[in-house]
MIVOTI-973048 format. One record per residue (C-alpha): z, x, y. Coordinates in steps of 0.05 Angstrom, whole numbers, plus 5000, padded with zeros to 4 digits. Layout:
Z	X	Y .
...
// end
This chain:
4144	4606	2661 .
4167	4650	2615 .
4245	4676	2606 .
4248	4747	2631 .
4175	4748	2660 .
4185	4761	2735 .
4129	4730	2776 .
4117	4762	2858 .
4152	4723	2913 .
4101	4696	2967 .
4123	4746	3027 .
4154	4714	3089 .
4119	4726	3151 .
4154	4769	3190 .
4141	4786	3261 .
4144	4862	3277 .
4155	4878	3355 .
4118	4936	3381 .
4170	4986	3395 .
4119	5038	3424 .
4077	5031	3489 .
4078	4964	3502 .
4149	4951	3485 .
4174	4999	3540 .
4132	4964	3591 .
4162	4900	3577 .
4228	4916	3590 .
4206	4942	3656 .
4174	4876	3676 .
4243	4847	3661 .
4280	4894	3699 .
4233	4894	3762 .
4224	4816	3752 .
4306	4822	3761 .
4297	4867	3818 .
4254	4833	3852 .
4297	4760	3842 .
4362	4806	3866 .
4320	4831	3926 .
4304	4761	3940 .
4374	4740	3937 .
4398	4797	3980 .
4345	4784	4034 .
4369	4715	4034 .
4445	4732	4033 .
4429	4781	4093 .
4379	4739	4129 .
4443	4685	4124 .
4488	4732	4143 .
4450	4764	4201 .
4429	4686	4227 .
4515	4672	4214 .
4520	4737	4259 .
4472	4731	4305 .
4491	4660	4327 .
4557	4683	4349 .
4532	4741	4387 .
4509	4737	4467 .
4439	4748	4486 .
4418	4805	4548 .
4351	4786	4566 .
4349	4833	4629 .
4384	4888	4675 .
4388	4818	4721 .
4444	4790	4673 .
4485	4850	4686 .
4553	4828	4708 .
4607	4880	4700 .
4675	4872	4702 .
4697	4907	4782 .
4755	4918	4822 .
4766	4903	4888 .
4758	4930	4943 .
4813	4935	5005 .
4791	4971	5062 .
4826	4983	5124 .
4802	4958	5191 .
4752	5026	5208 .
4723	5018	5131 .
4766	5062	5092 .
4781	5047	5023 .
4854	5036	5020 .
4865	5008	4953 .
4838	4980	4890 .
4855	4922	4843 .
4825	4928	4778 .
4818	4919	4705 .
4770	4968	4700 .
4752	5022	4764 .
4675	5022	4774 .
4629	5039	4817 .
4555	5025	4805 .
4508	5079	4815 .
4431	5070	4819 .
4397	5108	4758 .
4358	5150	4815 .
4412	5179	4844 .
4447	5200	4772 .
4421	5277	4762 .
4380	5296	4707 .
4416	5343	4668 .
4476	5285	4666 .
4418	5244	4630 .
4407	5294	4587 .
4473	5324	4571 .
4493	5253	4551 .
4431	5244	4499 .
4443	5313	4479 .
4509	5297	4455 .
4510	5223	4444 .
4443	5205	4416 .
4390	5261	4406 .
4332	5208	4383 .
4347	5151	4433 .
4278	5167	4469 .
4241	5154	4393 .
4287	5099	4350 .
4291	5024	4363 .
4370	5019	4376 .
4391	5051	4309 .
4387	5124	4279 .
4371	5115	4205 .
4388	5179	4190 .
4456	5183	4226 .
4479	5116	4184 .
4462	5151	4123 .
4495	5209	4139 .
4563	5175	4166 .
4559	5133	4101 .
4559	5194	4060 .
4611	5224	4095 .
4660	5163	4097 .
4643	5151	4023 .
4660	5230	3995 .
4726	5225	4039 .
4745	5171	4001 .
4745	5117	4047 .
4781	5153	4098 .
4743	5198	4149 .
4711	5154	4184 .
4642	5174	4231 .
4608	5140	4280 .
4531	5139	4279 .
4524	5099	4337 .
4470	5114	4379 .
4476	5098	4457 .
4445	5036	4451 .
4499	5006	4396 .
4553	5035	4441 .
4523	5006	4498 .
4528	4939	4458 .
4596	4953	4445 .
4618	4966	4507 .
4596	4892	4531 .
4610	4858	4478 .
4657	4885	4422 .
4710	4927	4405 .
4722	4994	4382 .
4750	4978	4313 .
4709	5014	4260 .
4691	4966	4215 .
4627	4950	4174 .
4625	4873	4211 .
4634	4907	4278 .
4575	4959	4258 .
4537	4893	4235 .
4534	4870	4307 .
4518	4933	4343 .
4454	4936	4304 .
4436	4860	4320 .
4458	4868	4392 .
4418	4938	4397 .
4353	4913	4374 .
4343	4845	4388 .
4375	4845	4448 .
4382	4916	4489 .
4316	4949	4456 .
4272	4886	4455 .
4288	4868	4526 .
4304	4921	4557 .
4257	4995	4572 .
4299	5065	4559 .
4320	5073	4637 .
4348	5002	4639 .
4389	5020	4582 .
4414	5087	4604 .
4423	5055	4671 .
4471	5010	4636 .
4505	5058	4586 .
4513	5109	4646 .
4553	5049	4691 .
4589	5021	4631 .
4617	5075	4585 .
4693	5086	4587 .
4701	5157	4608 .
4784	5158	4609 .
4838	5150	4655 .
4810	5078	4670 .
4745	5107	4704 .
4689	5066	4678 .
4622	5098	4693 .
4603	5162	4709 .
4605	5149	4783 .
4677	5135	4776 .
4689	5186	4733 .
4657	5238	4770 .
4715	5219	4834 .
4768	5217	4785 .
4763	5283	4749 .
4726	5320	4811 .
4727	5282	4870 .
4660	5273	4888 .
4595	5237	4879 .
4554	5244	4816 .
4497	5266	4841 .
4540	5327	4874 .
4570	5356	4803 .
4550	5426	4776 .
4525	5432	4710 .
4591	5449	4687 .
4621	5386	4713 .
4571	5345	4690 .
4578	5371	4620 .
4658	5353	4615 .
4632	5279	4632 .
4584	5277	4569 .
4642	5303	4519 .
4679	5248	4541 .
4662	5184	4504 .
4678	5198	4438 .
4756	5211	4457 .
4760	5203	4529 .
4843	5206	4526 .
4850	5260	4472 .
4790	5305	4507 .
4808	5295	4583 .
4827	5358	4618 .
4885	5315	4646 .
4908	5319	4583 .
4883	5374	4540 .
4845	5427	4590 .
4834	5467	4524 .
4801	5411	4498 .
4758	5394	4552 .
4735	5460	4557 .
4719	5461	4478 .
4684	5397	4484 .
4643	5417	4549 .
4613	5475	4519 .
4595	5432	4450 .
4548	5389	4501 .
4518	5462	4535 .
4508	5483	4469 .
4474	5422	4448 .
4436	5420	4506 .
4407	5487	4494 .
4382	5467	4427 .
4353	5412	4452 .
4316	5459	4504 .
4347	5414	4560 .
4384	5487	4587 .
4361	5555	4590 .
4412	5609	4564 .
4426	5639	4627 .
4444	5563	4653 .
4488	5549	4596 .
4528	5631	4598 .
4537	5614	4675 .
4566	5533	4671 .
4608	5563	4600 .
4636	5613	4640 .
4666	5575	4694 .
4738	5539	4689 .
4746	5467	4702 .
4778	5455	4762 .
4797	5383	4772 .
4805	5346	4845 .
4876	5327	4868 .
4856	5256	4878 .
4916	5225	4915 .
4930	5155	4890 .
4889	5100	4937 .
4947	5049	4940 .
5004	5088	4951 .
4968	5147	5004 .
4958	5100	5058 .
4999	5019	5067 .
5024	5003	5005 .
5073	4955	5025 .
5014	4925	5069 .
4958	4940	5005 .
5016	4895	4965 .
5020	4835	5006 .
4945	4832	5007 .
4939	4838	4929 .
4990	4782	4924 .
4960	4729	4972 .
4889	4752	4942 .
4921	4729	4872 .
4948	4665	4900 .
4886	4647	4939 .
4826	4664	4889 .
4863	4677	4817 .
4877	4743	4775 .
4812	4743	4748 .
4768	4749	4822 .
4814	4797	4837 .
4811	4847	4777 .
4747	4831	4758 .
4712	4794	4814 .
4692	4852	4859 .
4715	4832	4916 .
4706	4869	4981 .
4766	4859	5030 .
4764	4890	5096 .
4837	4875	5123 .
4862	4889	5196 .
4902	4958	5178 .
4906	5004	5235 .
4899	5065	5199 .
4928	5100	5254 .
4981	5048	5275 .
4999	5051	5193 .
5015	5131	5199 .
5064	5127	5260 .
5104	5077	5237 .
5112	5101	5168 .
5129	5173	5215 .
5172	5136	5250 .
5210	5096	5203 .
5229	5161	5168 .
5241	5201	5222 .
5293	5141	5252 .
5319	5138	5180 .
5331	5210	5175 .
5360	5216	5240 .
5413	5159	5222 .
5426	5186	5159 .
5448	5267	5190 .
5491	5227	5237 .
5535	5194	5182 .
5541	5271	5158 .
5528	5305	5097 .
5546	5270	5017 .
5541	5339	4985 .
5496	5373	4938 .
5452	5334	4879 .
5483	5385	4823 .
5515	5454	4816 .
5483	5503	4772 .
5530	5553	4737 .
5513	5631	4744 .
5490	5646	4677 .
5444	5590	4688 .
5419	5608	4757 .
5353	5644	4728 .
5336	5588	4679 .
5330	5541	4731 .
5299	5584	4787 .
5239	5599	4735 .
5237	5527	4728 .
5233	5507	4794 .
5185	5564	4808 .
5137	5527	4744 .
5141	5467	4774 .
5123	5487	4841 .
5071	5539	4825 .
5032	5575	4882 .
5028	5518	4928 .
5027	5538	4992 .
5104	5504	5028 .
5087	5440	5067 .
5135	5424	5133 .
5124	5357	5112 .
5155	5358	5050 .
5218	5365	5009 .
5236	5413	4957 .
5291	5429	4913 .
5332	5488	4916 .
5386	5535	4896 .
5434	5563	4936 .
5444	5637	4923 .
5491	5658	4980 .
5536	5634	5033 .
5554	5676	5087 .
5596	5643	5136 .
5597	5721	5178 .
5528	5716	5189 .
5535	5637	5196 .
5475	5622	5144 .
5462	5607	5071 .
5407	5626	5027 .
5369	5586	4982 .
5308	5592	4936 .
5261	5547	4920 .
5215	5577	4867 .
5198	5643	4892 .
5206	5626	4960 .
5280	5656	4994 .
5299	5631	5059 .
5357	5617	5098 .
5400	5555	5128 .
5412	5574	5197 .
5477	5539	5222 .
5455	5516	5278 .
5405	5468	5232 .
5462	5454	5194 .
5521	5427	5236 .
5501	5348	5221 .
5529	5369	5154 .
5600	5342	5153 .
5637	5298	5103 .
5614	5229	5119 .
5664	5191	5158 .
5656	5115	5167 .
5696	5113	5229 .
5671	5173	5255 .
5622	5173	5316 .
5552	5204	5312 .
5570	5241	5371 .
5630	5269	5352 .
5656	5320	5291 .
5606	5370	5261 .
5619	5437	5222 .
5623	5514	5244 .
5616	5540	5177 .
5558	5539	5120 .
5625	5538	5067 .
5646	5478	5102 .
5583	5444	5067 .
5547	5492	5012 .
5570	5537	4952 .
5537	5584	4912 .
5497	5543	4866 .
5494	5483	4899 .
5421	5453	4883 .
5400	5416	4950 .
5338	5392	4985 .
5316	5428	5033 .
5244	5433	5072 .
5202	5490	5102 .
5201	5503	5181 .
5222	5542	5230 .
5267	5563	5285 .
5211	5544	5345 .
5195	5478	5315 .
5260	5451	5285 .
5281	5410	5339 .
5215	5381	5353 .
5198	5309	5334 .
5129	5334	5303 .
5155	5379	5260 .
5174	5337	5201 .
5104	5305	5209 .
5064	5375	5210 .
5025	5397	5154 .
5013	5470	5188 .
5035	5519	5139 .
5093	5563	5154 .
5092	5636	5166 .
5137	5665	5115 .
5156	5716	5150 .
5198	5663	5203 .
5214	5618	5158 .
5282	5574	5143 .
5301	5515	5112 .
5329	5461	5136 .
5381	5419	5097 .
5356	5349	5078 .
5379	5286	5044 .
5351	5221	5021 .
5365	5168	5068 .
5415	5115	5038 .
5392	5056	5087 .
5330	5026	5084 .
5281	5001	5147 .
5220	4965	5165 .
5167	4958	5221 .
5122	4901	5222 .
5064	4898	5286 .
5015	4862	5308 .
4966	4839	5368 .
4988	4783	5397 .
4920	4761	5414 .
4884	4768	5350 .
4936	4763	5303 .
4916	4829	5272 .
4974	4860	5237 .
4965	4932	5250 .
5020	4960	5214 .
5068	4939	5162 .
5122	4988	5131 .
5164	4953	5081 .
5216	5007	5065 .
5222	5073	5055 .
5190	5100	4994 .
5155	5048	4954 .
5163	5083	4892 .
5235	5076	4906 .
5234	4996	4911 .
5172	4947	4923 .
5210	4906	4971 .
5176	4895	5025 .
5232	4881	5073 .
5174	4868	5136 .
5164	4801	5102 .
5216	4788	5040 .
5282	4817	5074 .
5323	4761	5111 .
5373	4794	5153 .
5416	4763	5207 .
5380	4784	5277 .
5436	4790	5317 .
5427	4791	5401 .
5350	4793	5377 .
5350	4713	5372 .
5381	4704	5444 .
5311	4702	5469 .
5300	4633	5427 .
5369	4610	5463 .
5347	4625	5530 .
5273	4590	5516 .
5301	4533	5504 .
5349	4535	5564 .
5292	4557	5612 .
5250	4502	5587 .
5310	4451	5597 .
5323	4474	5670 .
5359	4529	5669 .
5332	4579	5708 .
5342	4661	5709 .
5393	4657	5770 .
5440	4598	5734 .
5501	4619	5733 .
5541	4629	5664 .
5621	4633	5651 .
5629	4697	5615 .
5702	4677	5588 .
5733	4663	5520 .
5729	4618	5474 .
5749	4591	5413 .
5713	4542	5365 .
5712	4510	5302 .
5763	4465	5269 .
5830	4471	5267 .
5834	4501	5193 .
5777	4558	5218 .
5778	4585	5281 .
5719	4627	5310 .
5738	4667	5366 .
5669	4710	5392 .
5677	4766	5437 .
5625	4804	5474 .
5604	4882	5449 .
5655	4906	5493 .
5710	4858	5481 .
5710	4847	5551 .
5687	4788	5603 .
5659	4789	5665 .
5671	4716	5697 .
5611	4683	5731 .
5541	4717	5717 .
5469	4697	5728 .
5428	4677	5663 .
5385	4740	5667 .
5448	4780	5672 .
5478	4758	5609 .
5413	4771	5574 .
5399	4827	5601 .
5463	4854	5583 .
5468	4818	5521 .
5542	4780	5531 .
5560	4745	5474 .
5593	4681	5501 .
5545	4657	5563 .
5494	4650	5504 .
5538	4600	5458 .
5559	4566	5515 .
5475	4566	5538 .
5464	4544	5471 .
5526	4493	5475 .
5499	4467	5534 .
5426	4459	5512 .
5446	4428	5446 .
5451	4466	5382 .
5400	4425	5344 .
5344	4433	5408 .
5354	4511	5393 .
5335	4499	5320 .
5280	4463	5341 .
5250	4512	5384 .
5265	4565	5334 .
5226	4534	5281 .
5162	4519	5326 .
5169	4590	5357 .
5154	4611	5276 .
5227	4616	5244 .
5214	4599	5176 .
5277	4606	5140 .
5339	4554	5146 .
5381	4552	5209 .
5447	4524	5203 .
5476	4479	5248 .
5528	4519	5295 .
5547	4569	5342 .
5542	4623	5319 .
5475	4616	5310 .
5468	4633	5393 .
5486	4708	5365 .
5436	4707	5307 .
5484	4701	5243 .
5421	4659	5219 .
5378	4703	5163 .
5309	4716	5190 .
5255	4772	5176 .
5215	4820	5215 .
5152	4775	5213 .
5186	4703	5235 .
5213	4753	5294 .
5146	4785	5309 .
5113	4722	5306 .
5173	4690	5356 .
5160	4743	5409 .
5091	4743	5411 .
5089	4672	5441 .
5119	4705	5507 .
5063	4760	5525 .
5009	4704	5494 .
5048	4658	5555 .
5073	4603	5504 .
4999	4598	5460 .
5021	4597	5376 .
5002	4671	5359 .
4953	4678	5297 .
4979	4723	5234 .
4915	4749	5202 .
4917	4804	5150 .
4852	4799	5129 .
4795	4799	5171 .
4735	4782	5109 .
4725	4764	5034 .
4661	4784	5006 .
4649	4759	4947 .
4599	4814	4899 .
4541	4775	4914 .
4552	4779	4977 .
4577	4713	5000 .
4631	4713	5053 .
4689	4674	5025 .
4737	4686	5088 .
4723	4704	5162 .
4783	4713	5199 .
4752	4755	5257 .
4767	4742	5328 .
4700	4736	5367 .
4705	4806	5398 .
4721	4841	5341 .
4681	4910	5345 .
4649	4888	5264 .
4615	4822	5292 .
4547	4832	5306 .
4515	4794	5364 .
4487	4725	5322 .
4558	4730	5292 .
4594	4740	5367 .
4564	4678	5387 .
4579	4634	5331 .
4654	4660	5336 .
4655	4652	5407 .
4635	4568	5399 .
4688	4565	5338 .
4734	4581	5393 .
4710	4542	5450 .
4723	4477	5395 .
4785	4515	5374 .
4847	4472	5409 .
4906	4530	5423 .
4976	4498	5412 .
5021	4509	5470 .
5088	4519	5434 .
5106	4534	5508 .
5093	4512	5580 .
5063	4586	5608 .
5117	4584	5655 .
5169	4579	5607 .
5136	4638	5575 .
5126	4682	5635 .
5194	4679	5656 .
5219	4696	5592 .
5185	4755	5586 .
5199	4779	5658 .
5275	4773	5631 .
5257	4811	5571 .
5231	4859	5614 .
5297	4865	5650 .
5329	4889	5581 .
5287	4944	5586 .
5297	4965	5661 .
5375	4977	5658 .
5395	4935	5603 .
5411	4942	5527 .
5346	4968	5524 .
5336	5017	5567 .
5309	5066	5518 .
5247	5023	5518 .
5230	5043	5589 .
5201	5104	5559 .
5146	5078	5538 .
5124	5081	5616 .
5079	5013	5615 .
5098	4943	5624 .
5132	4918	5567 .
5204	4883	5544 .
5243	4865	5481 .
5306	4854	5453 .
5359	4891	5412 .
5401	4852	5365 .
5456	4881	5325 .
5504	4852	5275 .
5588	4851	5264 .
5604	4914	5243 .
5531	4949	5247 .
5513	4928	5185 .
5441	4908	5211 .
5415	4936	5279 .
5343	4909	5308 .
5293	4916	5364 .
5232	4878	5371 .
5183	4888	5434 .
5125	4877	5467 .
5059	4901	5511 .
5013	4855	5532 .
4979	4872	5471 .
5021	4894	5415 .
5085	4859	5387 .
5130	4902	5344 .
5200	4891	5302 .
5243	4948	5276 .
5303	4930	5220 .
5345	4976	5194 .
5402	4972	5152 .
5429	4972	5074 .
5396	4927	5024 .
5458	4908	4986 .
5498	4893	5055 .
5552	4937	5027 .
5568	4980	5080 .
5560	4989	5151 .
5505	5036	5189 .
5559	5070	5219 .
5602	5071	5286 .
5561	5054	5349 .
5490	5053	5303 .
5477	4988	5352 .
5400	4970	5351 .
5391	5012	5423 .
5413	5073	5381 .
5388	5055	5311 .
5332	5011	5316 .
5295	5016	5386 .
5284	5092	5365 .
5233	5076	5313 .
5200	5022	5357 .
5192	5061	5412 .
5172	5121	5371 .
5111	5085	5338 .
5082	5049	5409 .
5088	5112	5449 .
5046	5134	5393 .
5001	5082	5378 .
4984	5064	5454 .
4975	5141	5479 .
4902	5129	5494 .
4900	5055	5511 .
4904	5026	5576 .
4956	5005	5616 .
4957	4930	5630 .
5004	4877	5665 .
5027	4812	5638 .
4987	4758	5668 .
5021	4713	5716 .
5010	4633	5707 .
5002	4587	5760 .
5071	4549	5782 .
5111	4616	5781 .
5146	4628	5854 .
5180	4690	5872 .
5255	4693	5911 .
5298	4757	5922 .
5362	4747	5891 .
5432	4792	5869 .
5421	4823	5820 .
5495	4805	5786 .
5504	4730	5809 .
5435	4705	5819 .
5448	4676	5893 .
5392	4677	5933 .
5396	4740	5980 .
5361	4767	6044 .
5310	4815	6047 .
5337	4881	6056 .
5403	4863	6018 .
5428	4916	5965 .
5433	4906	5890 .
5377	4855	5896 .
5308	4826	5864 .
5247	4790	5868 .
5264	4745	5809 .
5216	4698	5785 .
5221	4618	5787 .
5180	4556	5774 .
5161	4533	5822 .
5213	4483	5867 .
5264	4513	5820 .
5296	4567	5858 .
5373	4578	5874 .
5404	4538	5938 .
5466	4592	5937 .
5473	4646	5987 .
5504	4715	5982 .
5556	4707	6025 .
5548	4723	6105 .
5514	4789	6106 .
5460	4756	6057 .
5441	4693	6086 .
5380	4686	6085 .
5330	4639	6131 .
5270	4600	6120 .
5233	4655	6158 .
5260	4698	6102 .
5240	4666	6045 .
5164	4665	6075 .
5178	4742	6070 .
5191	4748	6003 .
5118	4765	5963 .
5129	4791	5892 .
5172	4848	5895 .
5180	4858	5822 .
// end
């Protein structure tokens, strides 16, 4: 080749890509052939993720697996609900008895499409996504329809979070929607969703807000129900009635959209206010001392979580009745003790300038409410006249006056001071112009009457006057039950519960006083004494030489010689240590403890006068051997235990209880024929012991009792100083202690409070009460028993016609040898005489 000559260059080949049509198109393969491999991947991420999920959520195949958490369920003996334990308060309600409308307002509100969707609203999700995304990842929406908040309700929780949402969609449609048909789920929803102020259900909520059944609410109740859900505690009218109301008429609006209302329904239901039921509080309206010791042994004896959640129905052996008088008369013998220690002064004194601040107060916080005699109220004293001899005070916008005659209790408090001695003659002696006191509504005719503190008649204004009150500073109990049965009819642990929980029928351990004598004498009876042996009322001094115990009888005075029945009946202090010195101290404790003492008995004398603790119960159960003639007496609280499938997990009835049917009368009536009783007692024993029980009532330290006008007998007991008095008595059929005294033991009731003043009150308040309408009956007398007319004083046998003589009763070849003297000698012809004169 030639310098400078250029010869052509064989091309290269070069590839040119189509950058028109067909270039465009295969990028788009590429990019769906990407799409479809990340689709792939996603649906196998997700199908992971919801088989990860799904694995760890329950299944719900049918309505049949429904197994809510419920309370339960204490009733008293008649069937009244008297209290309920529970995690979560529910009542079931079948879907045909929830109205309509409810249905409705609820879909209206809650879920407009559940009739049409499988468990989830597409559409909702999308729009809650879009509104939680443009608020920056704050507001937060639900789009749950009823079915994913039914599926929360069982198995989740509330917190909002996408894993949360996750499972409501799996449990909605493969579990809820694929198993179940659109009733079964509303059914569900309406029975499960939280509707505030722990009512579960719409049953519950419906007595809770209203106080009635469901299918009894108005359209405008009904509609403050639906608006719940979302934010049952923020939207409750409890809470916020303003709320509530704005809520309500959100669901009748939505419900007229829907077409579910017509407008003249939703003007009339919008236009109405809510008024809400006073529903009293179950546990604390009727026993709850007794509602308490049932919860308790329920706990022990099944666990917490049959008992919250285990929906239990208990039918206990509460005398409804029984319940009210003693609670009556606990605070009525409270109350009465407390006026006679006098009066501790006012709870404040309001200056002048700030007298109209506090009336308008008081006059908010009471409101309209018509005045209850029943009830106590705070006041302010305006005036005190001492010319006119009265005081006025006003409670809200209610003026009234203190008549003095109501108010002459009202004296400084004065330990040594008597109850029946030093009161005032002046309303300045007690009350000053701004004084802020307690006071309650009545009026001159019914003042002095018993009932009127009980009454719930309103009082006519125009006649009305206060009377002065204070809160009781001691504390009592009653505890009763039938001897036969071992029903406990009544239990009153203290007074006011809210006050303390203590249920001093059962937990307080208090020194009984004279009311364990009858244990002394038992044992003395049963170890041949008889009621005519004769006793050496004369002092004594025990103890060691470094301690000496010198007892003394209430009146610090001794008698000399006295029959057994004499010294109980009287209650003399030293012819029961030396009966219980004679029988043997430990033989005592023994028949203590079989007779149903529980607690520890020391070794001494002085437990003869009952310095041993012991509480209303152990003594209930201790007397009720003598009317049962020496059987052991039952103690049943609770009669059944029904478990919520309806298997009976305790029976505890006696075989004529009025709730056995006749299959179940028979079957309790051969459980009893194998039943073996266990004498404690020989029935002779027992018999004669409660003839000399009796004899406290007829002219003894118990005198009072006598009022009851039917057979009956029991014991006072008081301790040194007063600081505890007691009475415990007995029918044929009903057994009953009353305590009362200061929990702390720091003080004395007062001079001469002895249990025939302080205690027998209540106790004979509550039987005359509880045994108005029952029959009178006799205690049954055993075989063995022999009549013989003796003094009254010594015991001797004495002649028929004789003065200051009874038929006493003896076993039989027991009687007394000793005569009168010679106007009361009595003959073999005389003793044939003798029949039972008592």
């Amino acid at each position: 080749m030639q310098k400078g000559i250029q010869t052509a260059r064989k091309p290269k080949r070069v590839v040119v890509v189509n950058r028109g049509k067909g270039g465009f198109f295969g990028w788009l393969k590429l990019f769906a052939l990407f799409c479809l491999l990340l689709g792939v991947a996603g649906l196998v991420a997700g199908g992971v993720l919801f088989y990860n999920v799904k694995k760890e959520l329950p299944s719900f195949n049918s309505v049949a697996e429904y197994r809510p958490l419920l309370g339960s369920m204490l009733y008293s003996e008649d069937g009244t609900k008297t209290a309920e334990f529970a995690i979560e308060k529910r009542l079931i309600v079948p879907y045909e008895k929830v109205p309509r409308l409810l249905i409705l307002a609820f879909i209206a509100t809650e879920d407009q499409n559940f009739f049409t969707h499988y468990g989830i609203d597409p559409l909702g999700i999308v729009r809650a996504a879009f509104r939680y995304f443009t608020a920056g990842f704050e507001k937060k929406q639900g789009a749950s329809t009823i079915t994913m908040q039914l599926a929360r309700t069982f198995f989740l929780t509330r917190e909002k979070t996408w894993v949360r949402k996750l499972k409501e969609v799996i449990l909605a449609t493969t579990e809820f929607e694929a198993n179940l048909t659109k009733q079964e789920i509303l059914w569900l929803y309406l029975n499960q969703i939280y509707l505030g102020h722990g009512a579960y259900g719409v049953q519950q909520a419906a007595l809770t807000y209203f106080g009635k059944d469901v299918w009894d609410l108005g359209l405008d109740e009904m509609t403050v129900l639906a608006g719940l859900p979302q934010r049952p505690g923020k939207d409750s009218p409890y809470v916020n009635m303003d709320k509530a109301i704005k809520r309500r008429n959100h669901v009748l609006r939505r419900m007229l959209e829907e077409g579910y209302i017509t407008q003249a329904q939703h003007d009339e239901a919008a236009a109405k206010p809510i008024k809400l039921a006073e529903v009293p509080d179950l546990f604390l309206s009727y026993a709850p001392d007794f509602s308490e010791h049932i919860r308790k042994y329920v706990y022990n004896a099944y666990g917490e979580a049959q008992l919250y959640t285990g929906g239990l129905l208990i039918q206990s052996t509460l005398n409804l009745d029984a319940e009210k008088y003693a609670q009556d008369a606990l605070y009525y013998g409270l109350r009465s003790l407390d006026h006679r220690q006098g009066y501790r002064g006012p709870l404040a004194n309001v200056p002048r300038d700030k007298w109209l601040e506090f009336t308008e107060r008081l006059e908010a916080f009471y409101g309209d409410a018509p005045l209850e005699r029943n009830k106590i109220y705070f006041g302010l004293v305006e005036e005190v006249d001492d010319a006119r001899r009265k005081s006025f005070v006003r409670v809200g916008r209610y003026v009234a006056p203190i008549m003095m005659e109501t108010m002459r209790w009202a004296r400084k408090p004065t330990p040594k001071a008597t109850w029946d001695g030093g009161s005032i003659s002046l309303p300045s002696q007690a009350l000053k112009p701004g004084d802020v006191v307690m006071v309650r509504p009545t009026d001159l005719e019914r003042i002095y009457t018993q009932t009127d503190i009980r009454s719930t008649e309103p009082v006519e204004l125009a006649k009305m006057i206060w009377a002065l009150e204070q809160e009781p500073l001691a504390q009592s109990a009653l505890l009763a039950k039938d001897p036969e049965s071992g029903y406990t009819v009544a239990m009153v642990g203290g007074y006011g519960f809210e006050r303390s929980e203590f249920n001093r029928a059962i937990q307080a351990c208090r020194q009984p006083g004279s009311a364990f004598k009858p244990v002394v004498y038992t044992a003395a009876i049963d170890n041949g004494l008889t009621v005519s042996s004769i006793l050496l009322d004369s002092p004594i001094v025990a103890g060691e030489w470094k301690w000496k115990w010198k007892p003394e009888n209430y009146g610090e005075d001794f008698l000399g010689e006295v029959s057994l029945r004499y010294a109980l009946q009287h209650s003399l202090n030293i012819p029961a240590i030396k009966t219980m010195e004679q029988v043997g101290i430990q033989t005592v404790k023994n028949y203590a403890i079989k007779m149903g003492v529980r607690t520890e008995i020391q070794e001494d004398l002085s437990v003869a006068l009952g310095s041993a603790c012991m509480t209303p119960e152990d003594l209930v159960n201790v007397y009720a051997h003598f009317p049962l003639l020496g059987r052991q007496p039952r103690t049943v609280y609770v009669k059944t235990i029904i478990d919520r499938d309806g298997n009976i997990l305790e029976d505890n009835r006696i075989y004529y209880d009025i709730t056995l049917d006749v299959a179940e009368k028979l079957e309790k009536l051969e459980e009893e024929a194998l039943r073996e009783d266990v004498q404690v007692l020989p029935e002779t024993t027992a018999f004669i012991m409660t003839w000399l029980l009796q004899q406290v009532v007829h002219g003894g330290t118990g005198s009072q009792a006598a009022q009851l006008g039917r057979p009956c007998g029991g014991k006072t007991g008081t301790t040194n100083d007063n600081y505890d008095a007691w009475f415990v008595g007995f029918t044929p059929h009903l057994v009953a202690a009353a305590w009362i005294g200061h929990d702390d033991n720091s003080r004395p009731l007062g001079n001469l409070e002895t249990g025939g003043k302080a205690a027998l009150p209540i106790w004979l308040d509550f039987m005359q009460r509880t045994l108005e309408n029952a029959p009178v009956e006799q205690f049954r007398t055993p075989e063995g028993i022999a009549y013989m007319l003796v003094d009254e004083r010594t015991g001797r046998l004495a002649r028929p016609g004789t003065p200051n003589t009874l038929g006493a009763p003896f076993k039989a070849g027991t009687g007394p040898a000793e005569r009168l003297g010679e106007d009361g000698l009595s003959s073999p012809e005389d003793l044939s005489q003798i029949t039972d004169l008592y």
